[in-house]
C-alpha positions as CSV (number, residue, x, y, z in Angstrom):
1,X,-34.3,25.2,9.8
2,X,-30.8,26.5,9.1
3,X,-28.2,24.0,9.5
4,X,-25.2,23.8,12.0
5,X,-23.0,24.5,8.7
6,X,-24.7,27.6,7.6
7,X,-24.6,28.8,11.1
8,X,-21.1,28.2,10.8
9,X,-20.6,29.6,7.4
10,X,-22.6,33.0,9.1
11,X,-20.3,33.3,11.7
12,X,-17.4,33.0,9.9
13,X,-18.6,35.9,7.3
14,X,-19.5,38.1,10.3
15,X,-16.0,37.4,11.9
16,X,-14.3,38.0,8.8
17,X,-16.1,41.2,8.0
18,X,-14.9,42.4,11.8
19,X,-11.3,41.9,10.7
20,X,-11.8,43.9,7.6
21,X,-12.8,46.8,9.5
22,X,-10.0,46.5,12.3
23,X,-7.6,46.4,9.2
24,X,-9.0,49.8,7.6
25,X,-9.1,51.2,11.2
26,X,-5.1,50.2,12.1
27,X,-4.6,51.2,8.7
28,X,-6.0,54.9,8.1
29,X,-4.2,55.0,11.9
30,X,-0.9,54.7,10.2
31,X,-1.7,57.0,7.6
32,X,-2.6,59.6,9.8
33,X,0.6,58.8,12.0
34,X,2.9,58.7,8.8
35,X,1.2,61.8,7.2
36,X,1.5,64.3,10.2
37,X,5.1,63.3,10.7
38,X,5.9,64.1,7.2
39,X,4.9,68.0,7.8
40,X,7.0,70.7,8.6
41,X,4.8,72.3,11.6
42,X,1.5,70.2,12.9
43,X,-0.1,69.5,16.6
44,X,0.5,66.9,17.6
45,X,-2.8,63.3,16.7
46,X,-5.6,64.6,18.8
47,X,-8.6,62.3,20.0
48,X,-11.5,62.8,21.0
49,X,-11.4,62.3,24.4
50,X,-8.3,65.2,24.7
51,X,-11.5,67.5,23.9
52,X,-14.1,65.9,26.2
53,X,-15.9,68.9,27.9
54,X,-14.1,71.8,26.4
55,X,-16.4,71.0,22.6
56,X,-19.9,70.3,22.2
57,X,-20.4,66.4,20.6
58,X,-21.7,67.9,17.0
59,X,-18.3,69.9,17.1
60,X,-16.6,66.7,16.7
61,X,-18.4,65.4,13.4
62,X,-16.8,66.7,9.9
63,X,-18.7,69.3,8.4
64,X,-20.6,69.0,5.0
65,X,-18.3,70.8,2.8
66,X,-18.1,69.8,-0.9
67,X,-15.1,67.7,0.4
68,X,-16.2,65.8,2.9
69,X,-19.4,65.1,0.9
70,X,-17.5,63.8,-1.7
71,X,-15.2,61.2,0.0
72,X,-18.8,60.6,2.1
73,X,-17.2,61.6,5.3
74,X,-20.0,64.4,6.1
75,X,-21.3,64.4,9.7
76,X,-19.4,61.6,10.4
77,X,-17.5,61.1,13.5
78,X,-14.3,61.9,14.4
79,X,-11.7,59.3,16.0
80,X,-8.2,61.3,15.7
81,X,-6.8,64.3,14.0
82,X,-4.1,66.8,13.7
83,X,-3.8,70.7,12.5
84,X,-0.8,70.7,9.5
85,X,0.7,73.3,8.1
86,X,-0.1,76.7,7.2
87,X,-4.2,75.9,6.9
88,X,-4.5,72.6,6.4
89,X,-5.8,69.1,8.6
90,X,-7.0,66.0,8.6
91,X,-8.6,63.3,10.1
92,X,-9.5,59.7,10.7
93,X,-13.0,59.3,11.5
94,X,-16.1,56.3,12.3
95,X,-17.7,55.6,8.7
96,X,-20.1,54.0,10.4
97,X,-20.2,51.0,8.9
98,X,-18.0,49.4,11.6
99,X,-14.9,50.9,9.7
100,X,-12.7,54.1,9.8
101,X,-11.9,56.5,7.0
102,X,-9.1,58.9,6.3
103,X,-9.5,62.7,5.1
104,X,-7.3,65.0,4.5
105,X,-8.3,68.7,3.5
106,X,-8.2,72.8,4.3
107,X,-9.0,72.9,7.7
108,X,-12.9,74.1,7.0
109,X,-13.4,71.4,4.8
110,X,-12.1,68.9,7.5
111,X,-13.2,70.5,10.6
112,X,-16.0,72.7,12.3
113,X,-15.1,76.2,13.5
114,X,-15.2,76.2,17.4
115,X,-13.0,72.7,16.8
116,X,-10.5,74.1,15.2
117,X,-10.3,77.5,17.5
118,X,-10.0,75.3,20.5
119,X,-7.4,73.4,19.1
120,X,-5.6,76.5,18.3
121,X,-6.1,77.7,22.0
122,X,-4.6,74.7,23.2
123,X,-2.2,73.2,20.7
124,X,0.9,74.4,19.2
125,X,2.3,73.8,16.0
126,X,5.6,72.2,16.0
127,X,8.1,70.8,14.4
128,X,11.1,72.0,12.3
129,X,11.3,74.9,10.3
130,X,9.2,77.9,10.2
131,X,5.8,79.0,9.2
132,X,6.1,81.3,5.8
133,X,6.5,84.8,6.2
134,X,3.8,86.9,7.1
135,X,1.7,83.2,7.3
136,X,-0.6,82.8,10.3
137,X,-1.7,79.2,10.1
138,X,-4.9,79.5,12.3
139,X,-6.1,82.6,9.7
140,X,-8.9,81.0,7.8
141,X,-8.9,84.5,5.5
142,X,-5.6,83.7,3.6
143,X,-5.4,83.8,0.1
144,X,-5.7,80.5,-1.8
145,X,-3.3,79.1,-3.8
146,X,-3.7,78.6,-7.0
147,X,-1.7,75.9,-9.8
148,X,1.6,78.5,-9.9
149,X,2.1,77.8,-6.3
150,X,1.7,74.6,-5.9
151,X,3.1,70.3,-7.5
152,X,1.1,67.3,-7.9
153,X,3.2,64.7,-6.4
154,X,2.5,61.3,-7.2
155,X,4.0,58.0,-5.8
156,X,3.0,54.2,-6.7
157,X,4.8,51.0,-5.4
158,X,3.2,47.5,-5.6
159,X,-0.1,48.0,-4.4
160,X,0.2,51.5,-2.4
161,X,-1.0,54.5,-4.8
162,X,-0.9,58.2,-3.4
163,X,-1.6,61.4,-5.3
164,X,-1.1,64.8,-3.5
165,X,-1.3,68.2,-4.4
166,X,1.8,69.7,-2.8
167,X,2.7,73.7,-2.1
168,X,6.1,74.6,-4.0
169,X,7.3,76.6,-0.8
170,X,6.8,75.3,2.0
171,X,6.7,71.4,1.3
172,X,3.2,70.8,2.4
173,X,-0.1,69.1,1.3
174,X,-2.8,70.5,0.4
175,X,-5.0,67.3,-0.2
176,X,-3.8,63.7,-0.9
177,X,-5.7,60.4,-2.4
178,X,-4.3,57.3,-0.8
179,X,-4.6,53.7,-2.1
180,X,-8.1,53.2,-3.0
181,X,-9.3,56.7,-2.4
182,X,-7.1,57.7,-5.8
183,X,-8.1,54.8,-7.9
184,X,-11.5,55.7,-7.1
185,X,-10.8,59.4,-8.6
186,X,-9.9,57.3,-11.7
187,X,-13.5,55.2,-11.8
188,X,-15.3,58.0,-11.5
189,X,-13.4,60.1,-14.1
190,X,-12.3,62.9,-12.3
191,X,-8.7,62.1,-12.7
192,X,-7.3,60.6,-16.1
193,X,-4.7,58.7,-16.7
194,X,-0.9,60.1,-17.7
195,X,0.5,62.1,-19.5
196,X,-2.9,64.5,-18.4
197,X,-2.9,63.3,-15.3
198,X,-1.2,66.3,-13.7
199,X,-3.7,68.8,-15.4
200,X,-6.6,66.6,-14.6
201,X,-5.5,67.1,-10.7
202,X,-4.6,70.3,-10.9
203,X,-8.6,70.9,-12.6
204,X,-10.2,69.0,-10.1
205,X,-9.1,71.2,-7.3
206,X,-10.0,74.2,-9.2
207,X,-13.2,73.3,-9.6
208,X,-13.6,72.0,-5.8
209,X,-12.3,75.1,-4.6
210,X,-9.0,73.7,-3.0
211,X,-6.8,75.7,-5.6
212,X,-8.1,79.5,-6.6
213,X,-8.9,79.5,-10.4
């Protein structure tokens, strides 16, 4: 028979493991937030239920691009996201495990076509400045860039860690690792540690096809 105490101790696990995931949920929120205000042109945070009707429900579930398979975020569901720059989005989305996650990507790896031509259709990028020349940020054809064109940018303070791979003209990010997402990169040896840290970014998104080789 399981005692009033273990009953207790249950409880307090499962409430504790509630607050955990509320944290990582108002958490990836503010990253999202913090992220699309730092770009020069982006819609404005989209959710779901701005779509309701005009998308089919698979729509809004991340496709299974190397990407989102990587970071596990694959056919998960959405919860709030936002077109960036020239060709690039991300996303907060249900990990189903009761939490959220945060992904941030070109805007095929992040998003399924009829999603993102909707959100085109409806939704103007803003903000201040200009798109490049010649750029047309819902043209999914555009060249890539490749390590020439672009800076790793990398920013740690107490326990906060973010590494992005930033374009040299116009100021935006192509992908970024936040908090435990880049020491992760580290464990699984896909990034090493300084002074090859740069080259070892710089390689991983040539061989993931985020940077042209």
């Amino acid at each position: 028979m399981v005692s009033r105490e273990e009953i207790s101790n249950i409880a307090q696990e499962a409430a504790d493991k509630v607050l955990e995931s509320q944290a990582k949920c108002v958490s990836t929120g503010m990253t999202l937030a913090r992220e699309q205000q730092s770009f020069r042109k982006a819609t404005p945070i989209i959710f779901r239920v701005n779509l309701r009707g005009l998308v089919s429900a698979d729509d809004l579930k991340i496709p299974h691009s190397e990407l989102a398979m990587h970071v596990g975020a694959a056919g998960k569901d959405l919860i709030a996201f936002t077109l960036t720059g020239t060709q690039t989005g991300m996303a907060t989305y249900d990990n189903g495990e009761g939490g959220c996650g945060f992904i941030f990507g070109r805007e095929d790896e992040v998003f399924k076509p009829p999603l993102v031509e909707k959100i085109n259709q409806m939704w103007e990028k803003r903000g201040p400045g200009n798109p490049p020349e010649g750029g047309n940020p819902s043209n999914p054809n555009k060249e890539k860039l490749t390590r020439d064109d672009v800076r790793v940018e990398v920013w740690e303070e107490r326990d906060r860690l973010h590494i992005g791979i930033q374009n040299k003209e116009t100021g935006d990010y192509l992908v970024s690792w936040w908090d435990d997402d880049a020491r992760e990169m580290f464990e699984q040896g896909f990034f090493t540690r300084r002074p090859s840290l740069e080259e070892s970014v710089l390689e991983y998104a040539e061989d993931v096809n985020i940077l042209a080789k």
